[in-house]
C-alpha positions, -999 to 999 in steps of 0.1 A, spaced: 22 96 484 22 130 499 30 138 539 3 149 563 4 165 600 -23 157 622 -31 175 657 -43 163 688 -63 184 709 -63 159 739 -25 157 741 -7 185 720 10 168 699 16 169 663 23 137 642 34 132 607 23 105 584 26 95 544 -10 80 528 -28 85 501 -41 116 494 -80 100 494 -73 89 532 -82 106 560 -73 96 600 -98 103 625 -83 93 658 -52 91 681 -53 54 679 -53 48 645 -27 81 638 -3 59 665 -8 28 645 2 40 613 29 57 627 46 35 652 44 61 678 36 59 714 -2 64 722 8 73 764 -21 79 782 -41 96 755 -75 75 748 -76 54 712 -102 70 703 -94 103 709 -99 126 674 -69 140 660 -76 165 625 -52 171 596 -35 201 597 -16 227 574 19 217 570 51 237 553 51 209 527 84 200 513 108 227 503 117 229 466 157 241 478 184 225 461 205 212 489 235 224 468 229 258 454 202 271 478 183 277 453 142 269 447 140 244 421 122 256 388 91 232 381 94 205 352 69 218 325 79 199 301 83 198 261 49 213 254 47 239 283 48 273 271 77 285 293 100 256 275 123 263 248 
């Protein structure tokens, strides 16, 4: 399941979250539930939006390196 960040205009703040890519949250309350994180003082049903996010990084953590893609057997490129 792929990571999402969602915004919240009522209280700035940014959260991330793994679901299914057919999901979608629509408000502070539910975002906090998933999460685990505090709601404060901003209202449950306050709407929060999905936002672009960098993703994960395809850098090997020991060469630096981007990580070529897996093709596979009967990709072009393999051989």
């Amino acid at each position: 399941m792929p990571y999402y960040d969602y915004y919240c205009d009522d209280n700035d703040r940014t959260v991330e979250v793994r679901h299914g890519m057919a999901e979608m949250i629509r408000t502070w309350g539910e975002l906090c539930s998933r999460t685990g994180a505090e709601p404060g003082e901003t209202p449950a049903d306050a709407p929060v939006r999905r936002v672009i996010s960098a993703g994960v990084p395809l850098v090997s953590r020991e060469s630096q390196a981007p990580s070529p893609p897996s093709c596979g057997p009967s990709c072009a490129c393999a051989g």
